[in-house]
C-alpha positions as CSV (number, residue, x, y, z in Angstrom):
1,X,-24.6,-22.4,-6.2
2,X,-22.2,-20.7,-4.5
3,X,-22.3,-19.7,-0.3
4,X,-20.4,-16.8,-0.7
5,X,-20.8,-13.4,-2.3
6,X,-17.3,-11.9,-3.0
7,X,-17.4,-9.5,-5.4
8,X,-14.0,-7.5,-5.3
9,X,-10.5,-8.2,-4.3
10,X,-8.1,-5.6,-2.9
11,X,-4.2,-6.0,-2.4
12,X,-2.7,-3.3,-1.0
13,X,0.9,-2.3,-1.3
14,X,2.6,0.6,-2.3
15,X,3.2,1.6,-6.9
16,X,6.6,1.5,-8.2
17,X,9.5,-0.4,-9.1
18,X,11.3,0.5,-5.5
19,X,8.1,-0.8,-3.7
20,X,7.7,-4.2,-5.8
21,X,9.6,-6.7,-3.7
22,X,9.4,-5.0,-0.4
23,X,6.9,-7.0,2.7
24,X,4.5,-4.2,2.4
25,X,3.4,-5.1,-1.1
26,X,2.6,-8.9,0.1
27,X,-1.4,-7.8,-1.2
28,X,-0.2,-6.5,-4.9
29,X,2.0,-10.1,-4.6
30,X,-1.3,-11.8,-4.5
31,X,-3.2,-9.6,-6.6
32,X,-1.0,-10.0,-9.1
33,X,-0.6,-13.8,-8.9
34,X,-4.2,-14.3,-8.6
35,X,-5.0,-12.1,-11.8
36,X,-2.2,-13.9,-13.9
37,X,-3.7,-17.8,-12.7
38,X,-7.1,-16.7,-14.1
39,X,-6.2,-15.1,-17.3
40,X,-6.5,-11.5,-15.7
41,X,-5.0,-8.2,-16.9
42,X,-4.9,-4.9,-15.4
43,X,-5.9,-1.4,-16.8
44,X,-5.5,1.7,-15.2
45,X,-8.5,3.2,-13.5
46,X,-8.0,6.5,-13.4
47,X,-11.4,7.9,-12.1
48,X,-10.7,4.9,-8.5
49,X,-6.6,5.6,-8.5
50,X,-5.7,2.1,-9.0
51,X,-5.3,-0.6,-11.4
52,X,-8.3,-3.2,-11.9
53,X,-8.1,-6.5,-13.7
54,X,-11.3,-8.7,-14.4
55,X,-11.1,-12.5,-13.8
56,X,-13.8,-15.0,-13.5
57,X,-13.3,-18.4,-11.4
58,X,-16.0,-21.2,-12.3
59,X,-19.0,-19.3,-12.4
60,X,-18.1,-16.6,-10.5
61,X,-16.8,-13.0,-11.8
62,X,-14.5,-11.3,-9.6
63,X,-13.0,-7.5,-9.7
64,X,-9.3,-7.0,-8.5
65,X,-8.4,-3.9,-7.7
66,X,-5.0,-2.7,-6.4
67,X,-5.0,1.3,-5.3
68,X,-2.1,3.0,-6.3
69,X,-2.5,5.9,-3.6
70,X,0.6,4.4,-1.5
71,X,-0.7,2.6,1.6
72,X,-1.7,5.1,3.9
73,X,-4.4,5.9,1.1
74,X,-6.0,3.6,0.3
75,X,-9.5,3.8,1.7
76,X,-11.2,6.6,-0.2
77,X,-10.2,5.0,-3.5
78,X,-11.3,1.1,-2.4
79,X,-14.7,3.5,-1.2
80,X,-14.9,5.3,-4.8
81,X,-15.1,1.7,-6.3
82,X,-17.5,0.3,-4.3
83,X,-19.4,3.2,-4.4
84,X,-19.5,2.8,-8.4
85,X,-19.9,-0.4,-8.8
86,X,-22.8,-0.8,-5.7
87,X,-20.7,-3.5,-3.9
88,X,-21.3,-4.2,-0.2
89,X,-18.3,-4.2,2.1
90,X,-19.0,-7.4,2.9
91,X,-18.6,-8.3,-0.5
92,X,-15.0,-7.5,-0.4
93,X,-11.6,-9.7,0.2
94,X,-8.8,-7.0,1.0
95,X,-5.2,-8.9,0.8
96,X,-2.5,-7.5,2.8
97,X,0.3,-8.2,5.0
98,X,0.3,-9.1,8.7
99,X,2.9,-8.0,11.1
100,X,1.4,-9.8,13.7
101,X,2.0,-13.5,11.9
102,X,4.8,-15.3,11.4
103,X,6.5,-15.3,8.4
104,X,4.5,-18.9,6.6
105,X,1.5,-18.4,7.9
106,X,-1.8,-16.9,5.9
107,X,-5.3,-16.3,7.3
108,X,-8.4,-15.3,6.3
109,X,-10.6,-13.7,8.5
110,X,-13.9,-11.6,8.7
111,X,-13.9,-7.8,10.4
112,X,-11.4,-6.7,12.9
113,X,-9.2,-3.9,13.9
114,X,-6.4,-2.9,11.5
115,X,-3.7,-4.2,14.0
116,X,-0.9,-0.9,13.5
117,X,-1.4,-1.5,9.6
118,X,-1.9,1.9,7.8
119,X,-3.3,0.9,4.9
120,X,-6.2,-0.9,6.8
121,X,-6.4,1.3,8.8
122,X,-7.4,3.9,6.1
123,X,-9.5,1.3,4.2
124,X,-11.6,0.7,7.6
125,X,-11.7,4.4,8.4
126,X,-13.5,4.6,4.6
127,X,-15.4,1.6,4.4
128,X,-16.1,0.2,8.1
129,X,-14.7,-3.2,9.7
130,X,-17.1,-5.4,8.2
131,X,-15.0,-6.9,5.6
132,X,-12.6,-9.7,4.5
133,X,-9.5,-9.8,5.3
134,X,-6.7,-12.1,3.6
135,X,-3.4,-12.2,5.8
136,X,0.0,-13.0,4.7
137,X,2.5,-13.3,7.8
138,X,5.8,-11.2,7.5
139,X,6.8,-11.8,11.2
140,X,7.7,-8.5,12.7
141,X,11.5,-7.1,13.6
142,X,10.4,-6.9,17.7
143,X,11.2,-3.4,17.8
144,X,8.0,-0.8,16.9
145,X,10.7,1.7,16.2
146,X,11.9,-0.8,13.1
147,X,8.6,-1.8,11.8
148,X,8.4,1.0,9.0
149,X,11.7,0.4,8.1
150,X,10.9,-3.8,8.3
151,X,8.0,-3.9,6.3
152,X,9.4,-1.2,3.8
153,X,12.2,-3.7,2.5
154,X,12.4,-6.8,1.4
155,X,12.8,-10.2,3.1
156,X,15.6,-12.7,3.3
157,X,15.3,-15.5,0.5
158,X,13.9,-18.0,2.8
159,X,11.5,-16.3,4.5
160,X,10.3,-14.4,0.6
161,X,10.2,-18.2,-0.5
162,X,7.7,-18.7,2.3
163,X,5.3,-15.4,1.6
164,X,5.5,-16.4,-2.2
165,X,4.3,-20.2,-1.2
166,X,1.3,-19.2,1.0
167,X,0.6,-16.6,-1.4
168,X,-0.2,-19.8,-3.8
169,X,-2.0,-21.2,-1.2
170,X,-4.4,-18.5,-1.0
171,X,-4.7,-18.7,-4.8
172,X,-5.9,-21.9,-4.7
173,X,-8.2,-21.6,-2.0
174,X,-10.3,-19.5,-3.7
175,X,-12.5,-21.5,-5.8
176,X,-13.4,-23.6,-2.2
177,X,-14.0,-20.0,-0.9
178,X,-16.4,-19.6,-3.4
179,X,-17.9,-22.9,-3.7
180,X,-18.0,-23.8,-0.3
181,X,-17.7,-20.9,2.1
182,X,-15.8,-19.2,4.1
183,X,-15.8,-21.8,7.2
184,X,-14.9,-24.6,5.0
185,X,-12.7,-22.6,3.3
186,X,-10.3,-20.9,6.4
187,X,-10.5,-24.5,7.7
188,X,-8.4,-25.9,4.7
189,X,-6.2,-23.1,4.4
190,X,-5.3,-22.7,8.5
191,X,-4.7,-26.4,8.9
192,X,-2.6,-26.8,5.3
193,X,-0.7,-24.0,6.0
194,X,0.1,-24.4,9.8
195,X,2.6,-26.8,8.2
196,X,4.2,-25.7,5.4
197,X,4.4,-27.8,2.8
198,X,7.2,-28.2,0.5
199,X,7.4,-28.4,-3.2
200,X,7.9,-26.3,-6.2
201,X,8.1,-22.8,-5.7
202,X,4.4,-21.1,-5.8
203,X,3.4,-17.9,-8.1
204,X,4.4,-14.9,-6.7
205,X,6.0,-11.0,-8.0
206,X,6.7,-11.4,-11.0
């Protein structure tokens, strides 16, 4: 029997084709990878402005929903969802990318402040701070007059090589997540991804 009750999945990130590759969309990255591993396809939602996508890993059935509000948006639709389908904020995993990691690095975490990052920061002004968090390090340009222009392109080769790699690590951490808990779980994934290891090239945008 599973330890953990996750019921939804958010990545966040901002809709269209001049978005796709860009750090910002480092949550629709892993959306996207994680619905594809599981046999997952998403519809448009109208009535929660975004796209969801139904997958179901072991025993467990899990909604992945990726607003398509732009970033700064994204909390009143994540709110209209749960609101709809009765889920808990607790009960939800929201994927995004972390200025304030390096480039390599994913964690998983519980609550929080949004840490500059507008689109948690509307998600937590609409749902609270009690919720998961998956973050997927883009390293910051040291300047908080570049960041909006950092985050809103994409990275070098090398360092999109290593976002696309932990992004698979997070994919297949999830059944442990599930199965085993969240401690277990961010204990595996901090200490295999602290160093990097290397390999074939992980799922990532497609």
């Amino acid at each position: 029997m599973s330890t953990f009750a996750l019921r939804l999945i958010v990545g966040l990130g901002n809709p269209g084709p001049e978005h796709a590759l860009t750090r910002h969309n480092a949550g629709f990255w892993f959306a996207d990878a994680l619905a594809r591993q599981h046999g997952g396809h998403f519809r448009a939602q109208r009535r929660f402005q975004g796209d969801a996508a139904k997958i179901r890993i072991g025993e467990h059935e899990i909604e992945i929903f990726k607003p398509l509000t732009f970033m700064n948006r994204s909390g009143l639709a994540v709110r209209s969802l749960i609101d709809y389908r009765e889920i808990d904020p607790s009960q939800v995993l929201v994927a995004h990318d972390e200025l304030d990691l390096p480039v390599g690095s994913v964690r998983l975490k519980f609550g929080g402040g949004a840490g500059g990052h507008n689109g948690l920061k509307d998600v937590i002004a609409h749902l609270g701070d009690q919720f998961w968090r998956l973050r997927f390090g883009v390293g910051h340009p040291g300047n908080k007059e570049e960041v909006i222009d950092y985050v809103l392109r994409r990275a070098p080769a090398n360092e999109e090589q290593q976002i696309i790699e932990r992004v698979g690590d997070a994919i297949a951490i999830m059944p442990v997540l599930l199965e085993k808990g969240p401690d277990y779980a961010m204990n595996k994934l901090h200490r295999s991804t602290d160093e990097p290891e290397t390999g074939d090239p992980k799922p990532g945008p497609a």
